[in-house]
C-alpha positions, 0 to 999 in steps of 0.5 A: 285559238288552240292548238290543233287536237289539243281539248281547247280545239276539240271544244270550239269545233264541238260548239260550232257542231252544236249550233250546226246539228240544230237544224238536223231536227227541226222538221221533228221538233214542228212535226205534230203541228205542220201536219195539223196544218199542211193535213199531211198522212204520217207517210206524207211526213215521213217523206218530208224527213226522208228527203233531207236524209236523201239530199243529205246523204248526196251531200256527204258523198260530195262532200267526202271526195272535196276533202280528200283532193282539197283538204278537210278544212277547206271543204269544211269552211266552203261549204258551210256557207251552203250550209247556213243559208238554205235553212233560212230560204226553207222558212221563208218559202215553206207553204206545204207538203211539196214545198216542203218536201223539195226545200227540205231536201235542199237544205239536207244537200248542203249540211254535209260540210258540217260533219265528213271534214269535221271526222277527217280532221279529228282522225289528222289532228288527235292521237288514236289513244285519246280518238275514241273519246275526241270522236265521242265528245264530237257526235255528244256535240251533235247530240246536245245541237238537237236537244237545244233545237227541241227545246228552244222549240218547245218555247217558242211554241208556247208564245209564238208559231211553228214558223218562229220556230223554225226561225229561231233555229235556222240562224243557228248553222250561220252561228255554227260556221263564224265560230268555225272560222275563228277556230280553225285558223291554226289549223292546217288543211291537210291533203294526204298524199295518194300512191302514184296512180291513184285517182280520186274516182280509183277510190271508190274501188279502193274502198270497196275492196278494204274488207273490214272498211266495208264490215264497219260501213254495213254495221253503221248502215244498219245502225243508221237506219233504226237511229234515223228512225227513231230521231225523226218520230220519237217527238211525234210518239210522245205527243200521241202519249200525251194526248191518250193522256188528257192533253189538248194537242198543242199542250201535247206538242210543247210537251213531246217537244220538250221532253224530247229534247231531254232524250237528246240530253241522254245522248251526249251521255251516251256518245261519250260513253261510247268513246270511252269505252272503246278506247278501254274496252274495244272499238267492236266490243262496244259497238256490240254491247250498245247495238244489242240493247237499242235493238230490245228497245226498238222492239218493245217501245211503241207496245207501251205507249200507255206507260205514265209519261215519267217512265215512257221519257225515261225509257226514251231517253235510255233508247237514245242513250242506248242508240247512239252509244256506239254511233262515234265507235263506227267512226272511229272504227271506219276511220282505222281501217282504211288508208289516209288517203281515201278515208274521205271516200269512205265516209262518202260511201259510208254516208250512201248507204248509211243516210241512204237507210235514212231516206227509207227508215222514217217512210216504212215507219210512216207507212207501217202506222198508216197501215196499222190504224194510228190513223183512227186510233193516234196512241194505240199500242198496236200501231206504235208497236208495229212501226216501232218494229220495223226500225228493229228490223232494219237493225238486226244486220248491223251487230252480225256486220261488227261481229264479223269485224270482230273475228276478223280484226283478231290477232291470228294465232301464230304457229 
């Protein structure tokens, strides 16, 4: 349809990214009502969203050596048929807590051919002065899947139930995959060549070794783990805001559904803020300024939960503008910093122990509320403070890892 890494080919990968990230959040954006009525505790639920991080980050592993022995494209287009029709066997069966649990976790196993190949072809196809930005417009494009999967949410929740719902949003992916197939037939599978000797497994050790790889992969790990966190509880926060507020529960839910997705909005700005400003400014610099002010909000968010709704959405959507800003830098940045050849296996390990974070995040969210009394108290500010803390916690290290690729990627005086 274009040529290879030309803006019309960015363009169709980036829509089928949109219709394929909608699924990401469509256990966030039914949140508040399956637990009403499954009776599931916030650590219950937290568990639900863990488990498709946990088959997700499992899938991304996979996923990232199929590209490098087959080719990103293939990769892509095989297993994105996985990819679109686990979601509609998750509404179909989906009853409760356990089959919930083990259906979302499939669904997770089979999303990473949607994102690992899709990076890898970005990094073969668009030159490195404009890859910044193409990787930006690519995780806006996830971004903007998630804003449209609250949002058609919050109206199918004003006329129809959860399970419409989720409906909806599970033919999505399938959409994602048939404009993937038309827009990738000019483009070539590309398998980089390996030095005599080395094996796919021998990549693993390979990256592992790659100093500034692992320094980009422990900032994204750490950065995944307060993003993660804030993605899958931001809907319910709201809808506890609202309810302090005078809403009726479901009124409540249509409306932190809603407006949550308009926080979603706020992270396709962010993305392609992000990538622009590190193909000016600097991959490291970047990531520095916007993992230092999602921090601060991390800290301070779940402590005002009392503000008027205007202003509590308007700080979330700075949040997620804020959290994601430097989300398509550490792709980037990981991207330039290992061989072609093994680029996939470092997404691979990346993903580990990046969604790894991502299995954990939502749980000790969960557990943190449960333990501090949200259970009696649905808006207290205490409790929301707590659990919103601990994603700060967990993204405290990210900043020192890019600040130690910082120093060691400067040019060293000569002399």
């Amino acid at each position: 349809m274009s040529s290879p890494g030309s803006g019309g080919w960015l363009a169709w990968l980036c829509a089928s990214r949109v219709l394929s990230a909608a699924w990401f959040v469509a256990y966030s954006a039914v949140l508040p009502l399956v637990r009403e009525a499954w009776g599931l505790s916030a650590r219950e639920a937290g568990m639900i969203q863990g488990s498709f991080h946990l088959g997700y980050l499992v899938s991304l592993f996979v996923v990232g050596f199929l590209a490098d022995h087959f080719g990103a494209k293939r990769a892509f287009l095989v297993t994105g048929v996985a990819g679109f029709l686990t979601p509609i066997l998750f509404v179909v069966f989906v009853e409760d807590f356990w089959s919930a649990l083990w259906l979302h976790a499939l669904t997770g196993l089979t999303q990473g051919g949607y994102y690992t190949p899709v990076l890898a072809m970005v990094n073969d196809n668009v030159e490195r002065q404009r890859r910044g930005r193409a990787m930006g417009f690519l995780i806006a494009a996830s971004s903007a899947g998630y804003a449209l999967a609250l949002g058609t949410a919050g109206l199918v929740l004003t006329f129809a139930g959860w399970r419409s719902a989720l409906w909806v949003l599970a033919v999505m992916p399938a959409l994602a995959w048939a404009i993937a197939v038309v827009a990738l037939r000019g483009t070539p599978n590309t398998v980089h060549p390996r030095p005599a000797g080395h094996t796919v497994l021998a990549s693993i050790p390979a990256v592992l070794k790659n100093r500034n790889g692992m320094l980009s992969v422990w900032g994204y790990t750490f950065h995944s783990w307060e993003l993660l966190g804030l993605w899958a509880w931001l809907p319910a926060f709201l809808t506890a805001s609202f309810v302090a507020g005078g809403m009726s529960p479901a009124q409540a839910a249509a409306a932190g559904i809603s407006l949550g997705a308009l926080t979603y909005v706020a992270n396709i700005g962010g993305s392609i803020l992000g990538g622009v400003m590190a193909d000016r400014w600097g991959r490291t610099q970047t990531i520095l300024l916007w993992s230092s002010a999602s921090l601060a909000l991390s800290f301070s968010i779940g402590w005002l939960i009392a503000l008027p709704a205007g202003l509590l959405v308007a700080l979330a959507c700075l949040y997620n503008l804020a959290g994601i800003a430097d989300s398509s830098v550490h792709s980037t940045v990981i991207a330039e910093s290992v061989p072609p050849h093994i680029l996939g296996a470092a997404y691979a390990v990346r993903s580990v122990l990046g969604f790894g974070t991502g299995v954990v995040s939502p749980v000790v969210f969960g557990w943190a509320l449960d333990l501090a009394g949200a259970g009696e108290a649905p808006a207290d500010a205490f409790a929301w403070g707590v659990a919103w803390s601990t994603l700060g916690l967990g993204g405290l290290l990210g900043p020192l890892a890019t600040w130690r690729l910082q120093r060691a990627s400067a040019p060293r005086p000569s002399g």
